[in-house]
C-alpha positions, 0 to 999 in steps of 0.5 A, spaced: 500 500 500 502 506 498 504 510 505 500 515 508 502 522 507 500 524 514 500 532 514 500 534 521 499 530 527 491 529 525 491 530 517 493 525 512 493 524 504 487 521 501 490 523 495 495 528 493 490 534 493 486 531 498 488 532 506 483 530 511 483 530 518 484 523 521 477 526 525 472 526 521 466 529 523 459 526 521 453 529 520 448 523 520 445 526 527 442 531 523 438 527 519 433 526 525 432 521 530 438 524 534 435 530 538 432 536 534 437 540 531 437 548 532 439 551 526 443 557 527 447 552 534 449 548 529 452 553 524 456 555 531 457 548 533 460 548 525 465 553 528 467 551 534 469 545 530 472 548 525 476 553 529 479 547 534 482 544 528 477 539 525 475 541 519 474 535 514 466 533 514 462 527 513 454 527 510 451 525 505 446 527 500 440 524 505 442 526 511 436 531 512 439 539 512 447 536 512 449 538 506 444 546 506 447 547 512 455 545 510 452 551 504 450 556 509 456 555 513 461 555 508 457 562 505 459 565 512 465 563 513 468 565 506 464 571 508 467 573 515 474 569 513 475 570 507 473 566 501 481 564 501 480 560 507 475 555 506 481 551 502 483 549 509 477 545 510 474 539 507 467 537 505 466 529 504 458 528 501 455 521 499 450 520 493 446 514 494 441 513 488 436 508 488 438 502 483 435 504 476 438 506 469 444 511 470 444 515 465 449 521 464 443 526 466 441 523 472 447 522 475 450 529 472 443 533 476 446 528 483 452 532 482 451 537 481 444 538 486 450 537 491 454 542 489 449 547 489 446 547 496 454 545 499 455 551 495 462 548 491 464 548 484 467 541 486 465 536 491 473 534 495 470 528 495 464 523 492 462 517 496 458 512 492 453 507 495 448 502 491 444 497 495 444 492 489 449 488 487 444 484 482 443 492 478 449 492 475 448 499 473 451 502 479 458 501 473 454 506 469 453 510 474 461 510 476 462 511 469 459 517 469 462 519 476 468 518 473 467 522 467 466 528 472 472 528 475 475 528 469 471 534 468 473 537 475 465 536 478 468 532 483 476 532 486 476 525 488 471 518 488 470 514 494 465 508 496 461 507 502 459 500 504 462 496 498 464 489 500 471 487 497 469 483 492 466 489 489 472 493 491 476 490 488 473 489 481 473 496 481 479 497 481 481 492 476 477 495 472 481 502 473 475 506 477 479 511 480 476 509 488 480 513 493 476 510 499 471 506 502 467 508 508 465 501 512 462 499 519 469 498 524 470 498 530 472 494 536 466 491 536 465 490 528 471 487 526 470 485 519 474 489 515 480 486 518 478 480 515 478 481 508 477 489 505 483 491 510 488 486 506 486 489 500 486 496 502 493 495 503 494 491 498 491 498 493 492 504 496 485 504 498 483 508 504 479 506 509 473 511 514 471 509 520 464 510 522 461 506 527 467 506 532 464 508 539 457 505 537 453 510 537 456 512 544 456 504 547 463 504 547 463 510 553 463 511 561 455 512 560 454 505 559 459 501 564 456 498 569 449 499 567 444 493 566 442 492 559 439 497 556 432 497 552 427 501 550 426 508 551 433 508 553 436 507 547 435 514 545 437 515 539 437 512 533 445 511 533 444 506 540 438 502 537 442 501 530 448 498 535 446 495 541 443 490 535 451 490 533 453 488 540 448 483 541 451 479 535 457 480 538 457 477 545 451 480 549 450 486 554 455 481 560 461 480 554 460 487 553 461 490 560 468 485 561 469 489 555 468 496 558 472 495 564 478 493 560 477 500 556 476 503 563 483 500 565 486 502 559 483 509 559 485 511 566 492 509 565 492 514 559 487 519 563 483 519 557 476 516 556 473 510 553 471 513 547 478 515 546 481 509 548 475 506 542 477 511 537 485 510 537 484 503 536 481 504 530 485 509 528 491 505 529 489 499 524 493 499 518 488 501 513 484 506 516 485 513 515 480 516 519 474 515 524 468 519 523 465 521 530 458 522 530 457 531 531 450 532 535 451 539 533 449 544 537 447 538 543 454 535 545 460 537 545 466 532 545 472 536 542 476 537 548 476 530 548 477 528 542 484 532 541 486 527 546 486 522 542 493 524 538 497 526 545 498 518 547 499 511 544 497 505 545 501 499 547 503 491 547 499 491 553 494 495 552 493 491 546 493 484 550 487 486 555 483 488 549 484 482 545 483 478 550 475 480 551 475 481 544 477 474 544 471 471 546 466 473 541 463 471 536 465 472 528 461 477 525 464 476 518 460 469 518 453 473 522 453 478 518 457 478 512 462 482 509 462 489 509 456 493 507 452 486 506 448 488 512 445 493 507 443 488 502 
């Protein structure tokens, strides 16, 4: 695999003209179902982010208002900073159509109604989902995206929630993939089985989403009876608490918990943090993308800790050991992304 060209302590090259934060921040909790989101707080929230020094995004075309607000805010921000400014910040969208005919036309009116309510000529980064292998139109549909990128509409293509076998096949067919955004996480581990390989092996960048579980992975949940019902608040911790029932169950999980814990404190850091770091550490992965409840929560304190310890054999040997004793998600579930399919 190429080596990552790692630009400070917490950015590194997706491509040469494409540096991202190896903490990207999401947008899925403004799509709904994660507490309301007021507007102008999330516009300062953006800010907040942005000035302490993360400043790559994660959202998606369906993510409710994320992609309108990354254009309010980047309009503002040019505004007060100067447009010069804004190239220090990355913007990374997703287009997931439904399967049906790909014609030039309905993908070009995808990227470019991104690209109008992000308030961009080019899109840094565009994440290609398709929920039906079967269809094989989603070829016509990478075509065209790379048609596009030749053209300057978009920087650079990724994949969201592609298996290996299509990974692959993809890049043997010379689609310019720069990424894959897949589930990973201590709990979910399937990447290391076979898409991390081939990243490796290809120079694919892996992004990390589901690393702290929705917020299971955290003080909050130690030492708590199994949660159900209106506690799962949110639709992340619904989402992964299903996860971690097919990995082992509530009691294997707290073994897991106080062993993060005991690892946390020798760094004086949180369980979160010790979550994110193992997942950054795995070779593949450039990035992990933590959830922003904008305007509602507020973790970046702790999460510029993530880069000032490191974790070490014996730290690794107490995960393992928890981790060793659950159950394959790979033979479960499947590779990654089949949960989708």
């Amino acid at each position: 695999m190429a080596p990552y060209r790692v630009m400070a302590f917490d950015r590194v090259a997706l491509a040469p003209d494409l540096a991202v934060c190896r903490i990207m921040n999401g947008m899925w909790q403004v799509s709904g179902a994660h507490g309301r989101i007021d507007r102008e707080k999330a516009l300062a929230s953006m800010s907040a982010h942005v000035d302490a020094g993360f400043k790559t995004w994660d959202l998606a075309d369906h993510y409710g208002p994320a992609e309108e607000l990354v254009g309010e805010f980047r309009r503002r921000y040019a505004g007060e900073r100067g447009p010069s400014q804004l190239a220090d910040l990355q913007f990374c969208t997703k287009w997931v159509p439904r399967p049906g005919p790909m014609p030039r036309a309905i993908v070009e009116a995808a990227v470019d109604r991104s690209r109008s309510r992000m308030a961009t000529d080019t899109l840094d980064l565009l994440q290609f989902h398709w929920w039906d292998y079967a269809d094989r139109r989603y070829l016509d549909a990478l075509a065209h995206l790379a048609d596009l990128c030749a053209e300057g509409a978009i920087r650079h293509i990724g994949l969201t929630n592609f298996d290996t076998e299509r990974v692959a096949a993809l890049l043997d067919d010379g689609v310019p993939v720069v990424s894959n955004q897949v589930q990973f996480s201590l709990i979910d581990r399937r990447p290391d089985a076979r898409m991390a390989p081939l990243c490796e092996r290809r120079g694919v960048h892996l992004l990390a989403y589901g690393t702290l579980c929705g917020g299971l992975l955290s003080e909050r949940f130690l030492g708590q009876p199994e949660p159900r019902g209106t506690a799962l608040d949110t639709v992340s911790l619904q989402k992964y608490k299903q996860m971690v029932d097919a990995w082992g169950g509530w009691t294997l999980f707290q073994e897991l918990l106080a062993v993060l814990k005991g690892v946390a404190n020798r760094h004086g850091v949180s369980i979160a943090t010790i979550a994110a770091r193992w997942a950054l550490d795995r070779p593949a992965v450039a990035a992990v993308i933590l959830g922003r409840r904008l305007g509602l929560t507020d973790h970046r304190a702790d999460n510029a800790r993530l880069f000032a310890f490191t974790l070490d054999d014996e730290d690794r040997r107490r995960i393992e050991t928890v981790l060793a004793k659950s159950r394959n998600l790979l033979e479960i579930i499947g590779d990654c992304g089949d949960e989708y399919r």
